[in-house]
MMTF fields as JSON, N, C-alpha, C and O atoms, coordinates in Angstrom:
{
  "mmtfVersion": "1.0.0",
  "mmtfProducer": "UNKNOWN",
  "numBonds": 399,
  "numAtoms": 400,
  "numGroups": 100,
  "numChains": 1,
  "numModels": 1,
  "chainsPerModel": [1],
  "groupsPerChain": [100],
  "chainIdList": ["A"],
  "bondAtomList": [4, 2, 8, 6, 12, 10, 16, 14, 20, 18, 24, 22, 28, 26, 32, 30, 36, 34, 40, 38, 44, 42, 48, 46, 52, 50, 56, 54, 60, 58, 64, 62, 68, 66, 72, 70, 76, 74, 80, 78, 84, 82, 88, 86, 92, 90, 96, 94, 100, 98, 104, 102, 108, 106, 112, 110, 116, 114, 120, 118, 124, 122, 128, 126, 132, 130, 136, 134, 140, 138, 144, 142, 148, 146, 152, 150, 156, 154, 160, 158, 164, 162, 168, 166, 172, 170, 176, 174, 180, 178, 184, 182, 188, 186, 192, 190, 196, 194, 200, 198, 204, 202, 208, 206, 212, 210, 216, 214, 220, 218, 224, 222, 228, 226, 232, 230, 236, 234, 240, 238, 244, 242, 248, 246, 252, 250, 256, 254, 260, 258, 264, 262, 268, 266, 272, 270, 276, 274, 280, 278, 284, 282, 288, 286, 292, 290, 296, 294, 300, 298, 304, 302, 308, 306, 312, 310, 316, 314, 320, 318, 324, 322, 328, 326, 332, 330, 336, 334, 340, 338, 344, 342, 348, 346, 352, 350, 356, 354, 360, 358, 364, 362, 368, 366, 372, 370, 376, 374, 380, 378, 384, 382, 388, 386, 392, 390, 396, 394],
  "bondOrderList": [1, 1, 1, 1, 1, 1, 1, 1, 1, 1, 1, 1, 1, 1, 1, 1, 1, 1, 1, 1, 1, 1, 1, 1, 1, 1, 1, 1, 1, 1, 1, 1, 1, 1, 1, 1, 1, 1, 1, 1, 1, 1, 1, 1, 1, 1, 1, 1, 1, 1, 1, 1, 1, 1, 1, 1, 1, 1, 1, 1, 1, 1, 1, 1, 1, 1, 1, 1, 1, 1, 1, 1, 1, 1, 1, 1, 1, 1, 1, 1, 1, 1, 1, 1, 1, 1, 1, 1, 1, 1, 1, 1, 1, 1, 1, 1, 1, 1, 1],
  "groupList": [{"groupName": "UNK", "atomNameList": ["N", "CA", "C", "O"], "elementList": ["N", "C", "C", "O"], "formalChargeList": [0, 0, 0, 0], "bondAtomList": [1, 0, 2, 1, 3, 2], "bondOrderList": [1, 1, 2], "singleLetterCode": "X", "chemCompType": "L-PEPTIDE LINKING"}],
  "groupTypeList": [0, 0, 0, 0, 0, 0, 0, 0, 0, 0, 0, 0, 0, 0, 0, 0, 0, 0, 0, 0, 0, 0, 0, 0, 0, 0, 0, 0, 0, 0, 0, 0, 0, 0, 0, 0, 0, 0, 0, 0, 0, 0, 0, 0, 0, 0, 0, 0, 0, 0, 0, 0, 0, 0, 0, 0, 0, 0, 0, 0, 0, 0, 0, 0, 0, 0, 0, 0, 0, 0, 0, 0, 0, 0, 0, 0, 0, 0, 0, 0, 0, 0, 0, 0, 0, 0, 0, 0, 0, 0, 0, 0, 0, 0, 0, 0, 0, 0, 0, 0],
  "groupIdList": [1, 2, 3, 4, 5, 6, 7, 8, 9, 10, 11, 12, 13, 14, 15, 16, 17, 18, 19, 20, 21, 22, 23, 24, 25, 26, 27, 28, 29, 30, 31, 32, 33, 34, 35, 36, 37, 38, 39, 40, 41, 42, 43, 44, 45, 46, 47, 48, 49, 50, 51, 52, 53, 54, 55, 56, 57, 58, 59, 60, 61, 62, 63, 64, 65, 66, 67, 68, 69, 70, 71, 72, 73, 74, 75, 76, 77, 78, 79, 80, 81, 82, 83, 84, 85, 86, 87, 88, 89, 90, 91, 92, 93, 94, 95, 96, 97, 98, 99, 100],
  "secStructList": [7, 4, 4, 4, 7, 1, 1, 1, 7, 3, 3, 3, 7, 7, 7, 7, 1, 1, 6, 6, 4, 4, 4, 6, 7, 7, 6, 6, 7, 3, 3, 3, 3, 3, 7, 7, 1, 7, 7, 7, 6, 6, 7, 3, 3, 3, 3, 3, 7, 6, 6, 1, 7, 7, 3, 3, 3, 3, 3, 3, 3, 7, 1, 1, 7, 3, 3, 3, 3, 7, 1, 7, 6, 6, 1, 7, 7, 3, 3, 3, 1, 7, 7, 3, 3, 3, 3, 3, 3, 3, 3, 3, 3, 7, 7, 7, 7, 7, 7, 7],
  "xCoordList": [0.816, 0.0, 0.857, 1.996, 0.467, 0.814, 1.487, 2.711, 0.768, 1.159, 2.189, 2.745, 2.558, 3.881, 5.124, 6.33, 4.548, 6.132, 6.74, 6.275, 7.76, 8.329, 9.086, 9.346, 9.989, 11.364, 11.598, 12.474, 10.664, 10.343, 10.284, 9.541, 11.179, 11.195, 9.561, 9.222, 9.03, 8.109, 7.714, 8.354, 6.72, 6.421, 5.656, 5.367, 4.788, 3.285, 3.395, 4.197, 2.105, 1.954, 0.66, -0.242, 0.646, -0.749, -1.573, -1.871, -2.201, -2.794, -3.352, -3.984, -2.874, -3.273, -3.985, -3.199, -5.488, -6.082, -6.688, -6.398, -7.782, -8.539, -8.403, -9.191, -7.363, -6.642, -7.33, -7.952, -7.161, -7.479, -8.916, -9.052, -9.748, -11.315, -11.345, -10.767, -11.754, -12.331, -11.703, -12.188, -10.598, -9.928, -10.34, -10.025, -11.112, -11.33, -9.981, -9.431, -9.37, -8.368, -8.317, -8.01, -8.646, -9.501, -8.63, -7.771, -9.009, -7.627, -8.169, -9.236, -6.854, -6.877, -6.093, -5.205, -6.707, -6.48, -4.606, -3.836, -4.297, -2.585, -2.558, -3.094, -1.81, -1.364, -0.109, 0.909, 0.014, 0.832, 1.777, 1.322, 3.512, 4.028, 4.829, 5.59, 5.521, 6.535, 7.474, 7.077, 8.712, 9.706, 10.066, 10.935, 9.766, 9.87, 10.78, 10.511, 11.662, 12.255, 12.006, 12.595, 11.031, 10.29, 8.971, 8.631, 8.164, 6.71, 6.446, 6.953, 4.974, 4.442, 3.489, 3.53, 2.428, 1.571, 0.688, 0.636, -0.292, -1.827, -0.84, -1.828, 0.063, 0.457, 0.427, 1.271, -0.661, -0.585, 0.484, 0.399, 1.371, 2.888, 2.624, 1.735, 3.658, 4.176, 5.698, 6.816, 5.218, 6.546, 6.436, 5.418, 8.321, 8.896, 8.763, 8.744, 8.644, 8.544, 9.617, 10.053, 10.138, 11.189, 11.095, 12.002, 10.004, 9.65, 10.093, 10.192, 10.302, 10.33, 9.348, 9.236, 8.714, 6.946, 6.305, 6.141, 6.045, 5.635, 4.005, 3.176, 3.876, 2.267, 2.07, 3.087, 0.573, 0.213, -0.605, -1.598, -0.327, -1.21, -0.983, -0.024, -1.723, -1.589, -0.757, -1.014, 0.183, 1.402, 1.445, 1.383, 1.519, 1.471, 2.894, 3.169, 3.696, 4.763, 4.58, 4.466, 4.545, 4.359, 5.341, 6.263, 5.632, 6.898, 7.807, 8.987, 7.271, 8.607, 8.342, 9.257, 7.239, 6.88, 6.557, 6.45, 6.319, 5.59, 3.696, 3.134, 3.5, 1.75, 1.569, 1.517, 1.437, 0.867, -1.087, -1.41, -1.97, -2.879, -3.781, -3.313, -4.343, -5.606, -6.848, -7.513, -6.91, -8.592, -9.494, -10.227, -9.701, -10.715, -10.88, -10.207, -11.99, -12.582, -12.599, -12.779, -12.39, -12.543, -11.007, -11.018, -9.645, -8.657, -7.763, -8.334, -6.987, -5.698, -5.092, -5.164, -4.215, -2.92, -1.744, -1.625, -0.926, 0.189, 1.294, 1.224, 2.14, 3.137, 4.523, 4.843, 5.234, 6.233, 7.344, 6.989, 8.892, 9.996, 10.688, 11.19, 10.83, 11.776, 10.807, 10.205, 10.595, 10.07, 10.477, 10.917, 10.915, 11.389, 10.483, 9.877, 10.124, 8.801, 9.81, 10.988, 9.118, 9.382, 9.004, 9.472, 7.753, 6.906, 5.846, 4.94, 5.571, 4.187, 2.952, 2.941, 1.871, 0.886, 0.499, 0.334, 0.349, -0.156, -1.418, -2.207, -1.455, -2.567, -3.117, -2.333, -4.51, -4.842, -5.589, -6.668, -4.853, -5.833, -6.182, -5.511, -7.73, -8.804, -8.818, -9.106, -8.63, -9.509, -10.32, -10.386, -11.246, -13.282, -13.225, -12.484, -14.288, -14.825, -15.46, -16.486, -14.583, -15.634, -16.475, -16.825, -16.722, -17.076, -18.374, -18.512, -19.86, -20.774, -21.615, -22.813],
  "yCoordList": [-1.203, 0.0, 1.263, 1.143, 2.449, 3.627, 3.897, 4.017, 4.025, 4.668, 3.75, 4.076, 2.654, 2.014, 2.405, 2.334, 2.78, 2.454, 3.967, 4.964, 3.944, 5.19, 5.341, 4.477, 6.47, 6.625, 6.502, 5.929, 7.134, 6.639, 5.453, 4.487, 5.635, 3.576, 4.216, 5.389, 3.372, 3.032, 2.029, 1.018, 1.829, 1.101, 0.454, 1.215, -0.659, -0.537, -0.725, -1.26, 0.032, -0.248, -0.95, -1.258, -1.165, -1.943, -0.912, -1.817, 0.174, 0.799, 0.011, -1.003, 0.838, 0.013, 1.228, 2.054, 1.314, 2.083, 2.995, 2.909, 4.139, 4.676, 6.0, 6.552, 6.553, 8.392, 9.022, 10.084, 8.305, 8.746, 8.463, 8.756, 7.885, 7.269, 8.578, 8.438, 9.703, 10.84, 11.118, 11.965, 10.336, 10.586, 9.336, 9.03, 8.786, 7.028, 6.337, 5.964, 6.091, 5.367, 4.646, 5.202, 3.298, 2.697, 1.355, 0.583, 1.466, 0.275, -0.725, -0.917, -1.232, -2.59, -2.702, -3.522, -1.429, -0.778, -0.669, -0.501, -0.81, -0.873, 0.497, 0.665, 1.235, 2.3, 2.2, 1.806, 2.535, 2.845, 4.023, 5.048, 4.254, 5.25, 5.514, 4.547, 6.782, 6.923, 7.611, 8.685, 7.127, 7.24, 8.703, 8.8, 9.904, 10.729, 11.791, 11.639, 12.705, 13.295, 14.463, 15.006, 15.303, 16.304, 16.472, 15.787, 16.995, 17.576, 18.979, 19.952, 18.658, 20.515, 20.121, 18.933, 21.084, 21.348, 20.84, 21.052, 19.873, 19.326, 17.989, 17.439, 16.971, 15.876, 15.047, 15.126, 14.055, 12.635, 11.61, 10.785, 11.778, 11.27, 9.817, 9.625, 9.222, 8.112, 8.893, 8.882, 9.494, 9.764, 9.297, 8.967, 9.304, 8.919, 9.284, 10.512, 8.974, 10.262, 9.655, 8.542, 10.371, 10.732, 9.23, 8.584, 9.074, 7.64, 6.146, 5.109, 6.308, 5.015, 4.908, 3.856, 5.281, 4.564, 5.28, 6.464, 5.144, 5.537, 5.68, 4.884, 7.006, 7.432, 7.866, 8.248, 7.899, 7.974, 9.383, 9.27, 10.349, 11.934, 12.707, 12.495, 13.744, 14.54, 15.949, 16.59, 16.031, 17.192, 19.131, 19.771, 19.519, 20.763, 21.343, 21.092, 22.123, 23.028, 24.364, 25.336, 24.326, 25.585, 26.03, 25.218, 27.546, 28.163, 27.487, 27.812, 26.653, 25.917, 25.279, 24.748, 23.953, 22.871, 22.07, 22.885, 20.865, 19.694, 19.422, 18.796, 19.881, 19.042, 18.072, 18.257, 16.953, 15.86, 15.716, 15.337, 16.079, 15.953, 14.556, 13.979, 14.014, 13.125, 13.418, 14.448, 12.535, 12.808, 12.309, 11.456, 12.58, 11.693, 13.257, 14.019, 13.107, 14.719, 14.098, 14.823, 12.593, 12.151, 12.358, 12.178, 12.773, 12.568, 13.898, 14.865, 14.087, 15.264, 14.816, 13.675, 16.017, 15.904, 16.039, 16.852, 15.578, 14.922, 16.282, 16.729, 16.754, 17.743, 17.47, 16.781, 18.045, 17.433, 18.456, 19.455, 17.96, 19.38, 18.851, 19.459, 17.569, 16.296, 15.471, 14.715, 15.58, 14.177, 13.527, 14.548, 12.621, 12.185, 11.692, 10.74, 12.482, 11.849, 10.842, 11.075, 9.543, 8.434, 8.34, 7.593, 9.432, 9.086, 9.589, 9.359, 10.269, 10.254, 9.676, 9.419, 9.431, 8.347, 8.603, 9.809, 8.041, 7.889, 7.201, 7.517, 6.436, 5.474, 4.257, 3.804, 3.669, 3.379, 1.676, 1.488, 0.871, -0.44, -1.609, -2.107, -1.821, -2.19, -3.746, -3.926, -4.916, -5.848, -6.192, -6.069, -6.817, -6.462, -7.965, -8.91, -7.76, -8.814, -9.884, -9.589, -11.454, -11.927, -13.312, -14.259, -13.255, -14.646, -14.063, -12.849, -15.305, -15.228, -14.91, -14.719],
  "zCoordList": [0.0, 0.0, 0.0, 0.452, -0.442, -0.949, 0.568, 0.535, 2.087, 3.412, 3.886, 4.934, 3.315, 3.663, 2.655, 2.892, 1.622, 0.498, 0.316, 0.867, -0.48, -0.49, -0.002, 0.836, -0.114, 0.878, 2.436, 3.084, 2.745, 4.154, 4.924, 4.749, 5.828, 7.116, 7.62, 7.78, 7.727, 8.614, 9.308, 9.019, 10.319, 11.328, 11.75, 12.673, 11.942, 12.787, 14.388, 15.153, 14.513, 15.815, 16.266, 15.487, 17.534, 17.883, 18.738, 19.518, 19.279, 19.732, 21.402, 21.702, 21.96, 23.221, 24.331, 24.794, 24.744, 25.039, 24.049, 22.856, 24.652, 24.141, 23.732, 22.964, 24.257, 24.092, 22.619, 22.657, 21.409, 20.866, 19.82, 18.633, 20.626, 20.082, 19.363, 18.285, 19.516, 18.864, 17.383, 16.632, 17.05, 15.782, 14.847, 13.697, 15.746, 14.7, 15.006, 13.97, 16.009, 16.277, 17.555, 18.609, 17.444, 18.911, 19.484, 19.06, 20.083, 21.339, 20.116, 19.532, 20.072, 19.419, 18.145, 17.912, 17.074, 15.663, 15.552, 16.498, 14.259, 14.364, 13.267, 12.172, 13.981, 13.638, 12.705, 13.275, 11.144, 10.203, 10.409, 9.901, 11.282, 10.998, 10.719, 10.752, 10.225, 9.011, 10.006, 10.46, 10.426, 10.93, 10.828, 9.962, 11.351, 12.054, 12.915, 14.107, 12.739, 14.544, 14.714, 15.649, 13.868, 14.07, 13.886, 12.922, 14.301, 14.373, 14.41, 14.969, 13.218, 13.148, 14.231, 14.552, 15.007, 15.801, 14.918, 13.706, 15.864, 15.165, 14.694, 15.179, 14.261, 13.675, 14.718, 15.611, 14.725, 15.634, 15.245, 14.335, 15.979, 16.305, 17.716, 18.545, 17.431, 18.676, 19.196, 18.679, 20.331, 20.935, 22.226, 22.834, 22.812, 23.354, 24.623, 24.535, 25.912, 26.803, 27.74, 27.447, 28.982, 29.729, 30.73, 31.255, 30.725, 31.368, 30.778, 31.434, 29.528, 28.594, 28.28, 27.652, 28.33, 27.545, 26.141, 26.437, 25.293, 23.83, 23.995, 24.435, 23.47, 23.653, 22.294, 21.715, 21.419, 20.564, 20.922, 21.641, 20.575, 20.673, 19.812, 19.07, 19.658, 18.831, 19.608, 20.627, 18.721, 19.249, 19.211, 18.161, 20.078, 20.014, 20.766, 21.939, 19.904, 20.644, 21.04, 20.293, 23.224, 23.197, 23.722, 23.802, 24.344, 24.422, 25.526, 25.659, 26.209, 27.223, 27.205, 27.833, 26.855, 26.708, 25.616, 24.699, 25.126, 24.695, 25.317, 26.215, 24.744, 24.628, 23.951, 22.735, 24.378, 23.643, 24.226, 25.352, 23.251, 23.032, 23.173, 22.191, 23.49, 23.498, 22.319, 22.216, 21.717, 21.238, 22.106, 21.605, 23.338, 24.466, 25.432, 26.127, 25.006, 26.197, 27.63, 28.609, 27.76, 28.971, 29.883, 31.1, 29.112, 29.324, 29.483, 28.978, 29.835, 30.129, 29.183, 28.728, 28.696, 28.077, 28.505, 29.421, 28.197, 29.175, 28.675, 27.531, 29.551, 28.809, 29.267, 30.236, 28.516, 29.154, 28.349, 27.723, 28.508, 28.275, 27.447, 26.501, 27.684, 26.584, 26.188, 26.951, 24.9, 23.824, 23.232, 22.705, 22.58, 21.41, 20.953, 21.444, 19.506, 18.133, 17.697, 17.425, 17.662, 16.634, 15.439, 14.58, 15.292, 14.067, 13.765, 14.565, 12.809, 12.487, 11.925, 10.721, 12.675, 11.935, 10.463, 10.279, 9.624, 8.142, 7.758, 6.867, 8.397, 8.462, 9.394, 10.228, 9.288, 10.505, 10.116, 9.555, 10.5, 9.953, 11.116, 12.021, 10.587, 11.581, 11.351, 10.168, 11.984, 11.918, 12.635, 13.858, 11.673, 12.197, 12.509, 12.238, 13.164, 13.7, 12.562, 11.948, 12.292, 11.247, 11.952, 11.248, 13.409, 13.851, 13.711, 13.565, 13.767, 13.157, 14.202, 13.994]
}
């Protein structure tokens, strides 16, 4: 497919939790992303955070910080001073349910 090939390394991921339901991107769903080490504001990225742990949000740079965004009105956004973007998402693929 077109969101894998090209010059770009890319990645999948497996989505684990709900952060970003509001974008159509739901625990379970494997996230397509294109290897990454910068971000514009508004690009749903997998970055790195200070903890070791990789979060899927949508990114905003403000004047002393990192916002990483949620699509879940139920949720906070996490901020932070050091990120490392791994990536930005490209695409999003679902398998459905086929038992009867």
């Amino acid at each position: 497919p077109q969101m894998i090939s090209g010059k770009k390394r890319s990645f999948v991921l497996q989505v684990k939790g709900e952060s970003m339901i509001e974008e159509g991107i739901l625990d379970g769903d494997y996230v397509v992303v294109a290897e990454e080490q910068e971000a514009v504001n508004g690009d749903i990225v997998v970055a790195l955070l200070e903890n070791g742990l990789a979060t899927l949000k949508r990114f905003f740079k403000e004047a002393t910080r990192i916002r990483l965004e949620p699509a879940n009105s139920n949720m906070s956004p996490i901020y932070a001073t050091n990120v490392n973007v791994q990536g930005k998402v490209v695409g999003v693929i679902r398998k459905f349910n086929t038992a009867n």
